[in-house]
Every structure is written in C-alpha cells, then in structure tokens.
C-alpha positions as CSV (number, residue, x, y, z in Angstrom):
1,X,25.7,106.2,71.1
2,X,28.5,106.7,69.0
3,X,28.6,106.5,64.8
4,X,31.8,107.1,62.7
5,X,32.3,110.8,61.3
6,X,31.6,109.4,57.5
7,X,28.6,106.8,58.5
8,X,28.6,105.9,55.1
9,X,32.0,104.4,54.4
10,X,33.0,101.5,54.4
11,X,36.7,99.6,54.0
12,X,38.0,96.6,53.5
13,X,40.9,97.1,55.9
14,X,39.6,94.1,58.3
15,X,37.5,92.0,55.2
16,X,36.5,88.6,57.0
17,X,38.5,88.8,60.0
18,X,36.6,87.4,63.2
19,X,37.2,90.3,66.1
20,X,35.9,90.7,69.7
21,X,36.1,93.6,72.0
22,X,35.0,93.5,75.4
23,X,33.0,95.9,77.3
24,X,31.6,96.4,73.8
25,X,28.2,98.5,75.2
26,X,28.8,101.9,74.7
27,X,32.0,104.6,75.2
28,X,35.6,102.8,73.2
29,X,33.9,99.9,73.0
30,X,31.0,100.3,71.1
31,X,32.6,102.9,68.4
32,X,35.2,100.6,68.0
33,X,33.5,97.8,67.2
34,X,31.5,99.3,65.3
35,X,34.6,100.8,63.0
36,X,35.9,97.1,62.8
37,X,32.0,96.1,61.5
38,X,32.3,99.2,59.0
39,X,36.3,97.5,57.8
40,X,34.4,94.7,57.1
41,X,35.2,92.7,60.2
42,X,32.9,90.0,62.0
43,X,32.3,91.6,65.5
44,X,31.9,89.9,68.5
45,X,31.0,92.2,71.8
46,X,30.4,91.4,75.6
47,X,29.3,93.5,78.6
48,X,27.6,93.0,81.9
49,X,24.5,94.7,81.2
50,X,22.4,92.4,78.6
51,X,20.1,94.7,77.9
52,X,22.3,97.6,76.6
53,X,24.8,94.4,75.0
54,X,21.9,93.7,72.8
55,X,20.6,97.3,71.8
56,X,24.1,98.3,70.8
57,X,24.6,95.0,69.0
58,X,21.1,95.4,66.7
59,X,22.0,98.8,66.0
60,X,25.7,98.1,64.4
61,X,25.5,94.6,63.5
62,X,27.9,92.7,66.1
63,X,27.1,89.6,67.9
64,X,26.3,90.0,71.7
65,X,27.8,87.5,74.5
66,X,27.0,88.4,77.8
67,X,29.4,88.3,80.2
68,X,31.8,90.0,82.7
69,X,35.7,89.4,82.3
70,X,36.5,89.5,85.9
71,X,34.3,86.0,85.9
72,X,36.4,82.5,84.4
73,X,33.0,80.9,83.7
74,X,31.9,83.5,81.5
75,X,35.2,84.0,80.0
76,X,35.0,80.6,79.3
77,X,31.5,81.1,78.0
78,X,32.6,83.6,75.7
79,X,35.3,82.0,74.2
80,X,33.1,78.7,73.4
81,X,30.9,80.9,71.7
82,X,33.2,82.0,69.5
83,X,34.2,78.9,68.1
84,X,31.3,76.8,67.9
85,X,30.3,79.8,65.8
86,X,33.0,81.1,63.7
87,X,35.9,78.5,64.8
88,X,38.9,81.1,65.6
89,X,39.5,85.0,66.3
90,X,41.8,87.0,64.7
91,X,41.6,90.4,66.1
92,X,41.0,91.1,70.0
93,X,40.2,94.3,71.6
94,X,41.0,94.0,75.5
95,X,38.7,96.8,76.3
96,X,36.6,96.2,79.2
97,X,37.5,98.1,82.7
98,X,36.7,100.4,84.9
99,X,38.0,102.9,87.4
100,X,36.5,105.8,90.4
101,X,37.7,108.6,91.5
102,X,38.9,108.3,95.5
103,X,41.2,109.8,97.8
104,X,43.9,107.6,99.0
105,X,43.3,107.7,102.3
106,X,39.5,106.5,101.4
107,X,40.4,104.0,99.8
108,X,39.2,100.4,100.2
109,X,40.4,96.7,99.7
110,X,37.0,95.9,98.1
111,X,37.6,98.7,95.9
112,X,41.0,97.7,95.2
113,X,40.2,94.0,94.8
114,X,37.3,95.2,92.0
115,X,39.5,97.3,89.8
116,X,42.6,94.9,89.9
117,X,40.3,92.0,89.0
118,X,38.7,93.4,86.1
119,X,41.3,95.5,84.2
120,X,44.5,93.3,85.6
121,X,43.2,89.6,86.1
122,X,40.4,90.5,83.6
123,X,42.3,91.1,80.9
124,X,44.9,88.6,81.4
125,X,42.9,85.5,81.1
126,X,40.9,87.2,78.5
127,X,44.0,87.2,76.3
128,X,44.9,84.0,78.1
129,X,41.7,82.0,76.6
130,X,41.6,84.3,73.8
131,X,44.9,82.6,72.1
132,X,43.8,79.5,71.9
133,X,41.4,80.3,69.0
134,X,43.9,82.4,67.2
135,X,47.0,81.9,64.8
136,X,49.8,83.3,62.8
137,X,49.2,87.0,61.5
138,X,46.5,87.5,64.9
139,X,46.8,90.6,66.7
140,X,45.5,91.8,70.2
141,X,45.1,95.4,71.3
142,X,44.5,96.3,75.2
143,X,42.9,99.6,76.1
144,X,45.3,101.2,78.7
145,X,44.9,104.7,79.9
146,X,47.3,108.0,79.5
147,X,47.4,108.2,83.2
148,X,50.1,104.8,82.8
149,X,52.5,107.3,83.1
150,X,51.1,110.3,84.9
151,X,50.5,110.8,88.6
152,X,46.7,111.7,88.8
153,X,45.4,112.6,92.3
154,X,42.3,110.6,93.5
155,X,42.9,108.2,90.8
156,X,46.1,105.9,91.7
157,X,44.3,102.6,92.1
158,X,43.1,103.0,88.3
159,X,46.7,104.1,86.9
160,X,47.8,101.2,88.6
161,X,45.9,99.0,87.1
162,X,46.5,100.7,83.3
163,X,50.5,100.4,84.7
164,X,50.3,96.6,85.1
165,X,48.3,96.5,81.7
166,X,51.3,98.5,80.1
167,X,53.4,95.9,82.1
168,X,51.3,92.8,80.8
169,X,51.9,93.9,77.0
170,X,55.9,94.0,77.4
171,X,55.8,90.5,78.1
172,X,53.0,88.9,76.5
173,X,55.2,90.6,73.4
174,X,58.1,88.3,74.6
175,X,55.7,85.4,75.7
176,X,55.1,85.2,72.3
177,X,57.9,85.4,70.4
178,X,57.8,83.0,67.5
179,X,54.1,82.4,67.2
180,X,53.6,85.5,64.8
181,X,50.6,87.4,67.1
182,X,50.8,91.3,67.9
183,X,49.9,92.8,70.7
184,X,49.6,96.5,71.2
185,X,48.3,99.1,73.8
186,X,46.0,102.2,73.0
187,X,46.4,104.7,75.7
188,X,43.5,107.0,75.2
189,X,43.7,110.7,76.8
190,X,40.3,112.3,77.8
191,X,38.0,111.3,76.0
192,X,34.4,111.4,77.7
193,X,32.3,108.6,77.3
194,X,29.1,107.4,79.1
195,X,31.4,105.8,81.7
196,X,32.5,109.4,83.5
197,X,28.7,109.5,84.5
198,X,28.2,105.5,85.3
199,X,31.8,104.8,86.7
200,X,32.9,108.0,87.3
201,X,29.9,109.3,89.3
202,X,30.3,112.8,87.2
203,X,27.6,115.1,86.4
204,X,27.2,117.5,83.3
205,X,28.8,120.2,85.7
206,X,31.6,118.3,86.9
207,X,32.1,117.1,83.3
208,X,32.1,120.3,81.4
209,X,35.1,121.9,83.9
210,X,37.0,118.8,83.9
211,X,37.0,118.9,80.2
212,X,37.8,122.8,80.4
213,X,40.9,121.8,82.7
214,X,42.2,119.4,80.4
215,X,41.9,121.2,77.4
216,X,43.8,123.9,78.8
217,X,46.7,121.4,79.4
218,X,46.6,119.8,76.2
219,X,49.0,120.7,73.2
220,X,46.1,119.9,70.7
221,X,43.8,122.2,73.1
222,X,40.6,119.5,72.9
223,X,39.6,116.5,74.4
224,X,39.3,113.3,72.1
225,X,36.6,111.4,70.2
226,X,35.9,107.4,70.7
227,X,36.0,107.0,67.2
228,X,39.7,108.8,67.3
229,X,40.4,105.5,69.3
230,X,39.2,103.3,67.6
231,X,40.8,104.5,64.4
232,X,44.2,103.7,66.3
233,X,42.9,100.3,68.0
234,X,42.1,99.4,64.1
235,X,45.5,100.5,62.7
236,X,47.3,98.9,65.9
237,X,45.4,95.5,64.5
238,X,45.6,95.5,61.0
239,X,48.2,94.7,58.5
240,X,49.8,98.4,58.1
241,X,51.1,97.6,61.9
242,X,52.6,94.5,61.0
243,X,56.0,94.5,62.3
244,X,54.6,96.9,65.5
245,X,54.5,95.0,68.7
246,X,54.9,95.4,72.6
247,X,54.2,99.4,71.5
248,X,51.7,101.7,73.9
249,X,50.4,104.4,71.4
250,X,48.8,107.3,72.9
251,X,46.0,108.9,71.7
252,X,45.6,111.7,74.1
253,X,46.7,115.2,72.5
254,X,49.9,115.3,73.8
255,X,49.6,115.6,77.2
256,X,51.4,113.2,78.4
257,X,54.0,114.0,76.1
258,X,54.8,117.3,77.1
C-alpha cells in the first residue's frame, strides 16, 4: 500500500478529467492512481487479480475493471466500460507489465512470448482501443523502464520489451500528428514495489543488497518512491506538459545519466 507524502492535499490539477491506469493494484499503479483521484481526476483501474483490484479501489476511490491487457476481450471489456459509464477518457496511464530475472542462456520462448505480449502487444492495443474514446487536449503516458537504455545482465528480455515501448511512443507521437493527443514515457529507476517479491521472485535479503548496489551507483545516492512517479506520470499528462510529446523522462536518480 502506498499514500501520498501529504495525504491530505488535494489539487485541482486533473479537476473532472476521466483517467485509467492499468495494472492499477499496487506498486506505480496504485500510487498513481491514487495521485490522479487526489488532483481531482475520475480513476479508472484494471488488474488480473480481482480481489486485490477491488481492495485497492475501496480504499482510494477508483473504479475497478478486471482484466489483463495481454487479452483483446478484456481489453475490449474495459474500454466498454468506460464509456457506457463516463462516455470518453482523457488521461491514460499504460502501466501494466511485468518482467523476471533469467540468464540468457535459460531463457524460454514461453517466457519470451509472456513478456512481449503484455508490455509490447499489451500496451499497444491498449492505447489502440484507448483512442477511440478520447479527443483533442488527451494525453497518454506509458510506464517504460530505465533499463531502455542500459544493458542489465539477466534482464534483457524485459529491457527489450521497455526498448520497443520507447520505440512505440516515437511513433504513436508521429501517428498522431494533427489530432492534438500527447503521449509520453516515464522511465522509472529502482524503485521497489510489491512486484520485486511477486514478479521478481526477490526476498527481503535479496532486496535490501540490490537496493544497497544501486544506491551506491546512483548520483542522488537512494532509490525512488512510487509516488515520485507518479508525480511525473501526472505532470507528463496534465496541462503544464502541453506542448511535451514523444519525450521519455526518467525518473531514476541519474543513473542512467551518468
């Protein structure tokens, strides 16, 4: 569970726009929707796990539709949902994925086929079905990953995948021109989440010294907050960034910068 750093505040910033972000059940997810609900934003969130969907929804006040991205019937389920209910979207945050740690020689073609379908196809024809319920002055953020642009070992079929995502944004930009909708990619750093113990397979141990070797590496000399990323998935999709487009921001200390 994640809350904002001031619980108590809220904005305006995103005052009665219609916003869904996938994989909305805990880690990015769930503390960014919860910032857009806190900016005054109607919040839409899906995930596989219905049970955990609906906790997290209750608790922040979003609207729960189950359903996994790397699925077109639910997609199309989702997207239904949304406009029988609030008749267009304004704000989408591409955020579901996933990723495991394995050798390359270990590597399989299930596993391959898994991660390329839900953070490549996945997110494709959720911003696919996503624009046809949204307009003029929309904007659409995808969750990419620092490791875009780095060479992690053990990890290359998920910085793949967050490579073709980078990819994807470049020319959706140019796909389109004309039609006055944003789209932007967040590439968080580390940042643990519940997902380094549920995808990753990590324990406490294995956590605590990866985040030791990070922060050793990192210019800022600390690993990140959710609610650091969402703060830059809401800027990326609100009016302050509105002549940013086609951008990847990173939100990762520096270290990929240096």
């Amino acid at each position: 569970m994640y809350t904002l750093a001031n619980s108590n505040v809220h904005t305006t910033r995103h005052a009665g726009k219609i916003v869904l972000v996938t994989g909305g059940s805990s880690g990015l997810g769930e503390a960014t929707a919860e910032r857009f609900i806190r900016e005054g934003a109607t919040v839409y969130i899906t995930g596989r796990r219905e049970g955990e969907l609906a906790q997290v929804a209750a608790r922040i006040g979003a609207t729960a539709i189950q359903g996994d991205i790397a699925v077109a019937a639910d997609l199309d389920r989702i997207f239904d949902t949304i406009r029988e209910r609030s008749g267009r979207l304004d704000i989408l945050f591409a955020n579901a994925g996933g990723g495991e740690f394995t050798a390359l020689d270990q590597v399989t073609e299930p596993q391959f086929d898994k991660y390329f379908g839900i953070n490549v196809k996945g997110t494709l024809f959720t911003v696919q079905k996503a624009l046809q319920l949204m307009g003029p002055g929309s904007a659409i953020v995808l969750n990419g990953s620092m490791v875009s642009v780095k060479g992690p070992a053990t990890f290359g079929v998920y910085a793949a995948t967050k490579a073709a995502v980078r990819s994807l944004a470049r020319s959706f930009a140019s796909d389109l021109k004309g039609r006055d909708i944003r789209i932007n990619v967040v590439a968080p750093g580390v940042v643990v989440t519940p997902g380094y113990k549920t995808e990753l397979g990590m324990n406490d141990e294995q956590i605590a010294g990866y985040v030791a070797a990070m922060e050793a590496i990192t210019p800022l000399g600390r690993t990140g907050t959710p609610d650091e990323v969402a703060k830059a998935v809401s800027f990326l999709a609100s009016d302050e960034a509105s002549f940013i487009t086609g951008i990847e921001l990173f939100v990762d200390g520096g270290q990929a910068q240096v």
